[in-house]
TIVO-146561 format. One record per residue (C-alpha): z, y, x; residue in one letter. Coordinates in steps of 0.001 Angstrom, whole numbers, padded with zeros to 6 digits, always signed. Example, Ala and Ser with C-alpha at 12.3 -4.5 7.8 and 13.67 -1.06 7.14 Angstrom:
residues 2
+007800-004500+012300a +007140-001060+013670s 
This chain:
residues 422
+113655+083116+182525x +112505+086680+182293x +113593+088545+179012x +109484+089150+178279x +108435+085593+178473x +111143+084342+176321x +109991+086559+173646x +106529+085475+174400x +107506+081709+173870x +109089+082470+170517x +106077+084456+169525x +104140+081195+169892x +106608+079112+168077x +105230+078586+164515x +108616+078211+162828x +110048+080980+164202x +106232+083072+163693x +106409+081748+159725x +109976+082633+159601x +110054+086232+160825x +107273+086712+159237x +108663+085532+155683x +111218+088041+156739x +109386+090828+157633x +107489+090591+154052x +110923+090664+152244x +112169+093487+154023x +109429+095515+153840x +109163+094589+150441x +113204+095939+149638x +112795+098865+151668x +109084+099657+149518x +111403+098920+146475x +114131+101107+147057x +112143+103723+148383x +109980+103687+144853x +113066+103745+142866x +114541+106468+145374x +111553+108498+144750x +111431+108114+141036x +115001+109250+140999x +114368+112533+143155x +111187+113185+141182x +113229+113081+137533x +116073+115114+139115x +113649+117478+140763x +110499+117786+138616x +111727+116851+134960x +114594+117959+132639x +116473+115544+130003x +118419+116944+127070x +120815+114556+125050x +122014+114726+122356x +124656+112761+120790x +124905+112161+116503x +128672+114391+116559x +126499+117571+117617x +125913+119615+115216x +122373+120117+115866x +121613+116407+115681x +120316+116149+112004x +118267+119390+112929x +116547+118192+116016x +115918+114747+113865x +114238+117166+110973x +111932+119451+113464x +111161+116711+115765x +109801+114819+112081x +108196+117866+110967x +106823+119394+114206x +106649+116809+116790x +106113+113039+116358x +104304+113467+113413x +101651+110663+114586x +104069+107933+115369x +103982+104851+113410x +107721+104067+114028x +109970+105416+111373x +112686+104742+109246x +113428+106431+105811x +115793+108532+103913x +116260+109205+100730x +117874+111622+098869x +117707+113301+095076x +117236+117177+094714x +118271+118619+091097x +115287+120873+089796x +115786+123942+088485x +114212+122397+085175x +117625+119785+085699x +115481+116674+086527x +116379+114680+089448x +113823+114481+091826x +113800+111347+095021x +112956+112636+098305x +111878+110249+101123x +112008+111793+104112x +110218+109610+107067x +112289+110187+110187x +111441+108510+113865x +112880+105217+114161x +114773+103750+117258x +113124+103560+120289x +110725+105765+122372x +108053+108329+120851x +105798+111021+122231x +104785+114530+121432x +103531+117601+123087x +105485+121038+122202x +103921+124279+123655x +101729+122815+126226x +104354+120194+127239x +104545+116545+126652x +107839+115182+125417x +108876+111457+125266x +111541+111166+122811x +113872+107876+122825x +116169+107483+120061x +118999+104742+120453x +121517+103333+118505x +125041+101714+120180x +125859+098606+117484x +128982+098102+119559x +130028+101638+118773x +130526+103136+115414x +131329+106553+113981x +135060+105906+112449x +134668+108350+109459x +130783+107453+108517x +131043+103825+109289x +127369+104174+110721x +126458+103100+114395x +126500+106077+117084x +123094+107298+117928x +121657+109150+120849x +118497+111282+120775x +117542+111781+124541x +114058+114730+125271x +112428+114077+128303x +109837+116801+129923x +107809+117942+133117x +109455+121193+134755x +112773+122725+135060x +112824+125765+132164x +115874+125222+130327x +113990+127787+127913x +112262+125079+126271x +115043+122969+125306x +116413+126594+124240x +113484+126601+121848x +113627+123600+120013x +116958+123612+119250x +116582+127323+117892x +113637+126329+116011x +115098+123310+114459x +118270+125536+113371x +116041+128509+111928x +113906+125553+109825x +117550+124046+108398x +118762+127505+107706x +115420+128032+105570x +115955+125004+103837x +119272+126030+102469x +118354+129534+102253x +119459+130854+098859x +122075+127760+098617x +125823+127333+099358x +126893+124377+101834x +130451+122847+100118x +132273+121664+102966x +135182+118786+103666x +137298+117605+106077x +136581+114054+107332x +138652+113688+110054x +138867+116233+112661x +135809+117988+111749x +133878+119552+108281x +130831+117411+107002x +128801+118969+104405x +129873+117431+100791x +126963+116487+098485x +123964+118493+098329x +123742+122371+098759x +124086+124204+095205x +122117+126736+094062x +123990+130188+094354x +126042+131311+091007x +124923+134772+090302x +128357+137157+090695x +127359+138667+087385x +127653+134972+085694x +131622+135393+086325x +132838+137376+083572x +136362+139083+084667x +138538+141964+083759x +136817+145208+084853x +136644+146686+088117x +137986+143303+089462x +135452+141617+091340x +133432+144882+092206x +137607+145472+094505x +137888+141701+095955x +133659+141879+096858x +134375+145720+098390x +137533+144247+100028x +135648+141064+101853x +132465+143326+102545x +134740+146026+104720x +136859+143157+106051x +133193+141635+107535x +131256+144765+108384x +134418+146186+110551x +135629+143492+113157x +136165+146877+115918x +138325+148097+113725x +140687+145377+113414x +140640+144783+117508x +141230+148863+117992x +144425+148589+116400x +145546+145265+117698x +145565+143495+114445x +144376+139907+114161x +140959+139604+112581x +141525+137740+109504x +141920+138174+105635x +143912+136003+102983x +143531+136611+099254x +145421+135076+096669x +144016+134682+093587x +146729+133531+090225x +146675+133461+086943x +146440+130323+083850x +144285+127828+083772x +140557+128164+082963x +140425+132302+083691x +137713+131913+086388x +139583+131910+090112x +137289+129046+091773x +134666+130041+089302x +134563+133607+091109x +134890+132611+094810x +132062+129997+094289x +129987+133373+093300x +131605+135572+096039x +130279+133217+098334x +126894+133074+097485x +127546+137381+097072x +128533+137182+100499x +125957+134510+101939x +128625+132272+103077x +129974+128850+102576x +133110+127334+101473x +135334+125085+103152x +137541+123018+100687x +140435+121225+102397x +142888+119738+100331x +146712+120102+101713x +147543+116012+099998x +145278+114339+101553x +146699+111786+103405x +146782+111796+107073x +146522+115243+107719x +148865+117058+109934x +150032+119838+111316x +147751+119436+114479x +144492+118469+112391x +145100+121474+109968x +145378+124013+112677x +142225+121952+114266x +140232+122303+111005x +140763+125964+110617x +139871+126806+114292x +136589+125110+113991x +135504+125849+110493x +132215+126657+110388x +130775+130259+110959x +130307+132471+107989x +132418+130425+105422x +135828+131083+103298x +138233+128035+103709x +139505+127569+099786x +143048+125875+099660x +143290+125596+095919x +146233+124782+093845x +148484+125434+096721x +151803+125527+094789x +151037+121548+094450x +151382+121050+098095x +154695+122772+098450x +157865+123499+096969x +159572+126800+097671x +162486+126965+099781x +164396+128523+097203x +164513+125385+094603x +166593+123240+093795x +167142+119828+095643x +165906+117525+092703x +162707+119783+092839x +162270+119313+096176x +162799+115563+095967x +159948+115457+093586x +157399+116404+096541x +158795+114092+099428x +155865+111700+100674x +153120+113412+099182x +151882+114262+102527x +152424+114997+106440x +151808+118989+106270x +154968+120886+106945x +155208+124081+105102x +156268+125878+108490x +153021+123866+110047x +150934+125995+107480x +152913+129234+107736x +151935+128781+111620x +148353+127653+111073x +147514+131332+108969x +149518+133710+110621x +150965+132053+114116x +150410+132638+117564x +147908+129443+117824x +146183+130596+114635x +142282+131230+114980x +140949+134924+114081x +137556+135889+112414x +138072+133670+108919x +138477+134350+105375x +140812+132234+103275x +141717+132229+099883x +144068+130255+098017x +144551+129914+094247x +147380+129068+092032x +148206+128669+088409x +152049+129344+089106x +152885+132212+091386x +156272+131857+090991x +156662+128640+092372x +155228+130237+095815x +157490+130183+098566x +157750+133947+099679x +156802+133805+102811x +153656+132153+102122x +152231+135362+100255x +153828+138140+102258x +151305+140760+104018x +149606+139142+107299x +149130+135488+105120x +148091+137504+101927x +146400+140541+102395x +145084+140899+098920x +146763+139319+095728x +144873+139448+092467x +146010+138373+088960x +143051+136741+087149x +144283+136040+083437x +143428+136293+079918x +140393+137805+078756x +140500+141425+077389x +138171+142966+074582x +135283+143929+077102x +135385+140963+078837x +134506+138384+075153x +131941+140991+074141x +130042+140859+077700x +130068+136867+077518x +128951+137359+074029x +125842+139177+075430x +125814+136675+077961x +124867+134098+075394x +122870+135949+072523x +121205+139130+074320x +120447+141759+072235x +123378+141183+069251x +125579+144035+070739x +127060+144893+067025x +128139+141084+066907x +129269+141111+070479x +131900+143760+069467x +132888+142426+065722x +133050+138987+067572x +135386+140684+070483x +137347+142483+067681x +138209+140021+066293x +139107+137444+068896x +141674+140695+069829x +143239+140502+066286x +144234+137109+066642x +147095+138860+069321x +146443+134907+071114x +145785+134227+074882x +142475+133060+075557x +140798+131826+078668x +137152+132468+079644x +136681+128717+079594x +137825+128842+075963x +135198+131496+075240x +132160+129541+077294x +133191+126323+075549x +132952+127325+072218x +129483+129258+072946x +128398+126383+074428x +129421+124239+071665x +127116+126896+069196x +124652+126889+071473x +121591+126020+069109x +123549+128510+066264x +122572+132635+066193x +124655+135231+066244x +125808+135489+062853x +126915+131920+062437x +129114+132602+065890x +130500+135504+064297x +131693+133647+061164x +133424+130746+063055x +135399+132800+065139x +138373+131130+063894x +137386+127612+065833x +137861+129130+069469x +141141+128224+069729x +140760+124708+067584x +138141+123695+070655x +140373+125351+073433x 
């Protein structure tokens, strides 16, 4: 039988007719499908451009705050939260801030619409928050990268406004720095009271340190600065680099040598991605090592308190893996007990004794106090200085604030209880 009439007698065959064409449907209808989903997948990698970003970016909590404030401000999906802000008056105040919730939102930016899906992994969590890992994902027509750019840019300049005229405190929480608490107000560098000429050399010192990066790299010497700041108790050394800080416009970074679990590797981690216009403060550091030159029962005393290796530290500040562009500062109440090498030039570039107060410095935190008593400010002083006994600025502001509510006279006359409340 010819090839042509066998096909002909199979056309006529209704099984094979219902069959094929049964077939023909499903085909067609696959190759339809995966040509749609083909085509959807050329047209988003052609014609549209996603930006993710993930909850560890640093930008997340900003894009969450613009997109809140500038975008989706229409949706009805949100979630809330809440936080207190300290007025200047000292009442607490609770905020409620109305953020988009998880799933998919819409707003137009700049002539552009933007879907917006927000999603939350409950199989995943963030080890040091405890929280589930979210994923903010932006979605727009076109290919300008510029417009991502933007957002991000705006979102960062509207954070930065919200803590302009604050300073950020800063911890370690595992291998990065999360913000501690809420931003504080900036302490006026006038509000520190120390011997004079003092904090006019450390603020000249950091300002000439910041404003002259070329000079460091002309001369081959590794951008960085370390101060040390010593002296008893109560004198004002974290007092004054909480005010240099705000002097300066920076933030601080507190990391704490005991903690446990830190290491060699994390410290050097932490210091090389501290962020960006902030002094790292390692206070009390004669608690986190004993000097080389003690004895052994000394040195027996500190075994176990942590995993930080005093040569791990020395390398950290002043080693060949050691980051450039920072400002550190490290305070102690016992100098003494420093190992050398810690303080030597290159680790401690500047090393300031902040002690006892002297006659000017009680009469100016008299003034402080009761403005306009300057003939009690220096009887007061006077006679704090015939008493020939150490006392701390903390001494002074404690028994002021203790006679708050009394004038200047009555201060005067109970001169003798500074030292009883000390």
């Amino acid at each position: 039988m010819p090839l042509a009439e066998y096909v002909a007698s199979l056309s006529q065959n209704p099984y094979f007719g219902a069959g094929f064409g049964l077939f023909g449907v499903g085909a067609a209808a696959a190759i339809l499908r995966k040509g749609f989903q083909t085509s959807t997948l050329l047209f988003r990698r052609h014609c549209m451009i996603t930006l993710e970003v993930p909850c560890r970016d640093k930008s997340y909590q900003w894009l969450l705050q613009w997109i809140t404030l500038k975008g989706a401000k229409q949706t009805q999906h949100l979630s809330v939260e809440t936080s207190f802000l300290q007025k200047d008056t000292g009442q607490i105040k609770t905020k409620y801030d109305f953020i988009p919730s998880v799933g998919q939102h819409f707003f137009r930016y700049g002539g552009t619409w933007i879907k917006v899906d927000r999603t939350r992994e409950q199989q995943t969590l963030d080890l040091h928050l405890g929280i589930p890992w979210e994923t903010v994902t932006l979605t727009a027509f076109g290919r300008n990268k510029q417009l991502y750019y933007d957002i991000l840019e705006e979102a960062r300049t509207m954070a930065l406004k919200q803590h302009e005229g604050m300073t950020v405190m800063y911890t370690a929480m595992g291998s990065e720095w999360r913000p501690f608490g809420h931003p504080r107000r900036r302490r006026p560098i006038k509000s520190v009271v120390l011997k004079s000429g003092l904090a006019e050399k450390i603020i000249t010192d950091c300002l000439d340190f910041i404003d002259n990066p070329n000079w460091y790299t002309d001369r081959g010497i590794p951008y960085r600065r370390g101060y040390l700041l010593h002296g008893p108790p109560g004198c004002g050394k974290s007092s004054f680099i909480m005010a240099l800080a705000g002097e300066l416009e920076y933030n601080i970074c507190v990391l704490n040598l005991s903690e446990r679990g830190l290491t060699d590797d994390r410290l050097n981690h932490l210091l090389s991605v501290a962020p960006q216009q902030s002094i790292i403060l390692l206070e009390d550091i004669d608690a986190a090592f004993v000097s080389r030159e003690d004895t052994a029962k000394q040195k027996a005393a500190y075994e176990g308190l942590n995993r930080v290796t005093f040569s791990g530290l020395l390398n950290c500040l002043d080693g060949v893996a050691s980051t450039e562009a920072r400002i550190v500062f490290m305070t102690t109440n016992y100098l003494e007990r420093l190992d050398p090498a810690l303080i030597r030039p290159g680790r401690v570039d500047l090393k300031e004794y902040v002690g006892y107060c002297d006659q000017d410095q009680v009469e100016l935190m008299f003034l402080r106090f009761y403005k306009d008593a300057a003939d009690h400010a220096r009887e007061f002083a006077k006679k704090v200085m015939e008493k020939k006994r150490d006392v701390s600025p903390a001494q002074i502001q404690g028994y002021f604030m203790f006679h708050k509510h009394s004038s200047p006279t009555e201060v005067l006359n109970n001169v003798d209880s500074v030292w009883t409340l000390g």
